[in-house]
Backbone as numpy.savetxt, mean C-alpha at the origin, in Angstrom:
# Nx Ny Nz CAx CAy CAz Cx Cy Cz
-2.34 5.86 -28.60 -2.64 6.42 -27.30 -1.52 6.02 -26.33
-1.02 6.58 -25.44 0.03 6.96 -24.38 -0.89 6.70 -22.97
-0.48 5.83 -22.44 -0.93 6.18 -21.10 0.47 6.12 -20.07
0.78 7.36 -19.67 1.05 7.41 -18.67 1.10 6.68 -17.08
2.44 5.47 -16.31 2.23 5.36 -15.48 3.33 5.48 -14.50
3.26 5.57 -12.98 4.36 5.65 -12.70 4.50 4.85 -10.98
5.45 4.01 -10.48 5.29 2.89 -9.74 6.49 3.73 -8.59
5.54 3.92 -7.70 6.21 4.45 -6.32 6.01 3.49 -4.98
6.99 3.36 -4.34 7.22 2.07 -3.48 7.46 2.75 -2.17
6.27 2.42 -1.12 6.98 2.59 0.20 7.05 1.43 0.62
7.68 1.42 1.96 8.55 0.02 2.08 9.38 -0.39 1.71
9.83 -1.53 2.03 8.70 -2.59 2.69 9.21 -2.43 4.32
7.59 -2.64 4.96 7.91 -2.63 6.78 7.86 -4.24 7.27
8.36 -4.31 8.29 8.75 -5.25 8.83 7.34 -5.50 10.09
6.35 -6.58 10.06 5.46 -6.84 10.46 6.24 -7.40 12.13
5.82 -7.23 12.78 5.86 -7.76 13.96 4.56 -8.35 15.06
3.45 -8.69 14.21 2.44 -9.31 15.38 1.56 -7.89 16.00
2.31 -7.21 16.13 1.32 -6.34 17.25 1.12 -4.85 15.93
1.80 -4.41 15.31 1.90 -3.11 13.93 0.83 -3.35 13.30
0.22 -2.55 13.12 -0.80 -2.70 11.67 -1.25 -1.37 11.03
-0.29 -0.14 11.49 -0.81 0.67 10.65 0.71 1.06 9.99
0.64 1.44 8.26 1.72 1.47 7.73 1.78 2.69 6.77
2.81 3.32 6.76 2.26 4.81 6.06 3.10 4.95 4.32
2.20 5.53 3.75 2.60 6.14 2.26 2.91 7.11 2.73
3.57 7.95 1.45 4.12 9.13 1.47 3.66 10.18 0.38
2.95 9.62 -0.46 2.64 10.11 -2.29 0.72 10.04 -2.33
0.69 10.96 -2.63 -0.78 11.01 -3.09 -1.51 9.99 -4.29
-2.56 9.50 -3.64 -3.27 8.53 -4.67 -4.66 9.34 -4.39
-5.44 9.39 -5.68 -6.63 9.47 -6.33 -7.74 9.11 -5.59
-7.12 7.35 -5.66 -8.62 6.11 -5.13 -7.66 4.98 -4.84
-8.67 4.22 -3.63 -7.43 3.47 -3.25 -7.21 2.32 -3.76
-8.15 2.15 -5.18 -7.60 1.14 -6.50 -6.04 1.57 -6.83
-5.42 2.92 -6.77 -4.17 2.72 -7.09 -3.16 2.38 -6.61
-3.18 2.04 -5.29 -2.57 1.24 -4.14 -2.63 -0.25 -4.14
-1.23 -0.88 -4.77 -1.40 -2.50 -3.81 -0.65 -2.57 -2.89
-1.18 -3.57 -1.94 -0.80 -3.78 -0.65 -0.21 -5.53 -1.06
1.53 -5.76 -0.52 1.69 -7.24 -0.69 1.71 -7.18 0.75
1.74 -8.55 1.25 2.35 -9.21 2.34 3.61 -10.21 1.81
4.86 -10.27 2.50 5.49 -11.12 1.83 6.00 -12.68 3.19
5.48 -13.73 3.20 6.15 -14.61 4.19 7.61 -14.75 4.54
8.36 -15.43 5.68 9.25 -15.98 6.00 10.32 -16.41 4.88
9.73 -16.98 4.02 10.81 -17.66 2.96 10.66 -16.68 1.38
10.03 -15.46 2.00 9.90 -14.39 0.61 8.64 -14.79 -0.48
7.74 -15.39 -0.29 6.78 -15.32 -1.45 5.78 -14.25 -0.79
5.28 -13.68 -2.04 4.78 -12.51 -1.73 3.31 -12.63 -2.13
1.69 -12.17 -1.28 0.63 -12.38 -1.72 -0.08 -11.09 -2.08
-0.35 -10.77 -2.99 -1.47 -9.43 -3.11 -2.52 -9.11 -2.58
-2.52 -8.42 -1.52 -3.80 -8.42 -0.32 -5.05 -7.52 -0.89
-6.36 -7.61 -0.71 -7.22 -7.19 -0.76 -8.04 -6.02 -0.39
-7.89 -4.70 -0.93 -8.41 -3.63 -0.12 -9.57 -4.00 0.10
-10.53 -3.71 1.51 -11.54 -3.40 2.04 -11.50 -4.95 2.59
-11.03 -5.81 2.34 -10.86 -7.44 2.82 -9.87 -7.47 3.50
-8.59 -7.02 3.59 -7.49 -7.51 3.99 -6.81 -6.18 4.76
-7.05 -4.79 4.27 -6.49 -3.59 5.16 -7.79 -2.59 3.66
-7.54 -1.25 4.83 -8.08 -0.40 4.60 -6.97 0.99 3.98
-7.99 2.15 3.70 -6.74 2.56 2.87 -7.65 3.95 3.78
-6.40 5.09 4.50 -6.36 6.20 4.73 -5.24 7.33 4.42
-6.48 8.66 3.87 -5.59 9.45 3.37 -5.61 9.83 2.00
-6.85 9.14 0.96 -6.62 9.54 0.09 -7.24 10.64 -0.26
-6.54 11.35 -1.45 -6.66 12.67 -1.84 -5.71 13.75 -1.44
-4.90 13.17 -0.38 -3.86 13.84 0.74 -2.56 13.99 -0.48
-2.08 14.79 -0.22 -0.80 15.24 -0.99 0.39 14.63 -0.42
-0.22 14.69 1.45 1.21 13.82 1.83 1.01 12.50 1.99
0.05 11.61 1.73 -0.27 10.51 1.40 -1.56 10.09 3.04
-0.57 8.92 3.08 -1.31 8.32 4.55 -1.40 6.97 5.09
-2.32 6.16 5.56 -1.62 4.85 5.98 -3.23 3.80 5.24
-1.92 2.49 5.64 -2.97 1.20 5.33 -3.17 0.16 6.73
């Protein structure tokens, strides 16, 4: 069996304190196929939590949408 996958990257944006909405460009399904990192000051990067940590708008959209 073949499964098919394929890893599309927007970003990365530059957080500034006051931003919090951030946009895709590519259509997703469900917003299990979306991860969201945050990365700190000295570059380590954490895997954030949909519905805990940001929300996901837009899916089903062809032109994508934001987190």
């Amino acid at each position: 069996m073949t499964v098919n996958t394929t890893s599309i990257v927007s970003g990365p944006y530059a957080g500034n304190g006051v931003a919090d909405t951030f946009s895709y460009t590519f259509k997703i399904e469900d917003k299990s196929q979306l991860s969201v990192y945050e990365t700190d000051d000295v570059g380590v990067e954490t895997l954030l939590t949909v519905d805990v940590d940001y929300t996901v708008a837009g899916i089903g959209n062809d032109a994508g949408g934001t987190v």
